[in-house]
C-alpha positions as CSV (number, residue, x, y, z in Angstrom):
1,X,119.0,126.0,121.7
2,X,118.0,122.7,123.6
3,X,118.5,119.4,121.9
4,X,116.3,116.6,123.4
5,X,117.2,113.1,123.2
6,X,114.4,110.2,123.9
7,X,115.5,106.7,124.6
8,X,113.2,103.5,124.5
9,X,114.3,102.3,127.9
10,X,114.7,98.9,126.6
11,X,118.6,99.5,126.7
12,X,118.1,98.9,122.8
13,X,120.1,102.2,122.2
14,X,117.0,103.4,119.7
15,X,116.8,107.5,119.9
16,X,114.2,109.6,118.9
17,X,114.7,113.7,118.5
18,X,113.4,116.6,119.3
19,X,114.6,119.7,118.3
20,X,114.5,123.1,119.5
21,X,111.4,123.7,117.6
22,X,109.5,121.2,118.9
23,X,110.0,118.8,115.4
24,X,110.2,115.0,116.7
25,X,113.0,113.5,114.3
26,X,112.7,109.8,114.0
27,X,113.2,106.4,111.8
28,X,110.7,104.1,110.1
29,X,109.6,101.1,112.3
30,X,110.8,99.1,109.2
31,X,111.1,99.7,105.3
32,X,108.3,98.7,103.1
33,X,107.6,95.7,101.5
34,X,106.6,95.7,98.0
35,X,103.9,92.8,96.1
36,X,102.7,93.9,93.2
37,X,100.0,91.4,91.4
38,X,97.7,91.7,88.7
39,X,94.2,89.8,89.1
40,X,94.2,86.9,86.4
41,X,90.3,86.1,86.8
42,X,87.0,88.2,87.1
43,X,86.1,87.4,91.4
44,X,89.0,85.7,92.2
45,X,90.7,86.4,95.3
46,X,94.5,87.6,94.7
47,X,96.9,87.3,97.4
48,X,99.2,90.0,98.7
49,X,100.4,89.4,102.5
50,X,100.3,86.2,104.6
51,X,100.0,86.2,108.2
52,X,103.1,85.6,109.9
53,X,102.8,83.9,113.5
54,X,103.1,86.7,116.5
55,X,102.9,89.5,113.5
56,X,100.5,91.8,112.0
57,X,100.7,93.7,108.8
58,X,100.7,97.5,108.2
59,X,99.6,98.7,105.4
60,X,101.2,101.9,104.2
61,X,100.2,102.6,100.7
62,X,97.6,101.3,98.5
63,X,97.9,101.3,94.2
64,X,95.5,100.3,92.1
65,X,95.3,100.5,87.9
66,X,92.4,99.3,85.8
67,X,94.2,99.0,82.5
68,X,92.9,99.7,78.5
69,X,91.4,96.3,78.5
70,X,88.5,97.3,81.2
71,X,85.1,96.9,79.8
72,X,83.2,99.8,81.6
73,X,84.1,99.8,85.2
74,X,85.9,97.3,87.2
75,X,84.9,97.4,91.0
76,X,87.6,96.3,92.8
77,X,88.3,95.8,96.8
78,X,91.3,95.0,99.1
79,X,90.0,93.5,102.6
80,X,91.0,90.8,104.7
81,X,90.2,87.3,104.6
82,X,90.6,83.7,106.7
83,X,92.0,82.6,103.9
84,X,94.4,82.9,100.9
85,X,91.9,82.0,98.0
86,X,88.8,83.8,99.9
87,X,86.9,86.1,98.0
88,X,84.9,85.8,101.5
89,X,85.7,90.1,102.8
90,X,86.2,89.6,107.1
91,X,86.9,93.2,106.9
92,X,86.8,95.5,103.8
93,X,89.9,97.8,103.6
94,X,89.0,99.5,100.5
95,X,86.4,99.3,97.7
96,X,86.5,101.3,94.5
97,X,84.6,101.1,91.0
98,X,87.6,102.0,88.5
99,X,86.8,103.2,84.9
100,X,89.7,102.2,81.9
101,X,93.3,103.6,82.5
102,X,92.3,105.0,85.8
103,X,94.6,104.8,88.3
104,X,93.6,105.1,92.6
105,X,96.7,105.8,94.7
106,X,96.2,105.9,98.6
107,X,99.4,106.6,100.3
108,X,100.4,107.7,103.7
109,X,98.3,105.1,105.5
110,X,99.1,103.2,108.8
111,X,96.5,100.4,108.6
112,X,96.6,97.2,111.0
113,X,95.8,94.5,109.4
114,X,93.8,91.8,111.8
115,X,96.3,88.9,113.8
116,X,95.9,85.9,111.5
117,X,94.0,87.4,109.0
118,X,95.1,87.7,104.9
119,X,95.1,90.5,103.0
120,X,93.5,89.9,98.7
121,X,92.2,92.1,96.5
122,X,89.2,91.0,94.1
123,X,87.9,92.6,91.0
124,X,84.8,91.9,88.7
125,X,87.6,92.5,85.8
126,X,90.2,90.7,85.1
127,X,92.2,93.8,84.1
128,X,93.3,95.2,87.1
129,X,96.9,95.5,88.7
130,X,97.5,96.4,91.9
131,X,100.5,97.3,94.8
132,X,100.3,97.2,98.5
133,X,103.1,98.4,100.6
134,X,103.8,98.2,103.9
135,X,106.1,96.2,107.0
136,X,105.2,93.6,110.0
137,X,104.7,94.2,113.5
138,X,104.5,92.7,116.7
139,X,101.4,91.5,117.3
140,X,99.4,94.9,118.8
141,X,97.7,94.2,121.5
């Protein structure tokens, strides 16, 4: 059996794995932070991440719950904006029409939010809650 080490060359002392079968055995970039927010008013931008200056956001999981109080469907997006009131979408991220006590979990994602750019969600009902996860980065360039 080989063991494989993989330094970052940075003198940092990071490791990555690889063992004998070929598996590559690492740690997170970072742990997840977790906002979760519930929109207050029908089309009214809701505020989950800020940018951060030399930072980007990755977005790693996605939860959204229309709860019993939906009348009918509640369409309901998370994009980015230039703003942290904007209901003005720079760059949609997700867009779903949710019926009462339906519940839209997207996990397992590794989305980039834009350099200087703030991630909302909207909804045309008021009874909507929703959780983003997910850690900064370095600005990518």
């Amino acid at each position: 059996m080989i063991e494989t080490t993989i330094k970052d060359g940075s003198g940092s002392g990071k490791l990555a794995k690889v063992t004998s079968t070929g598996q590559l055995v690492t740690a997170p970039y970072a742990y997840d932070e977790i906002v979760t927010k519930t929109s207050a008013v029908d089309n009214t931008a809701v505020n989950f991440y800020k940018p951060k200056a030399g930072e980007q956001f990755v977005i790693t999981a996605i939860l959204l719950t229309a709860d019993s109080n939906v009348v009918g469907s509640a369409i309901t997006e998370v994009y980015e904006a230039t703003a942290e009131d904007s209901t003005t979408v720079s760059k949609s991220i997700l867009l779903v029409d949710l019926i009462k006590n339906q519940n839209r979990d997207v996990t397992g994602l590794n989305i980039l939010v834009t350099e200087g750019r703030y991630l909302n969600i909207k909804a045309d009902d008021s009874d909507v809650s929703a959780v983003i996860t997910g850690y900064y980065v370095p600005r990518v360039e």
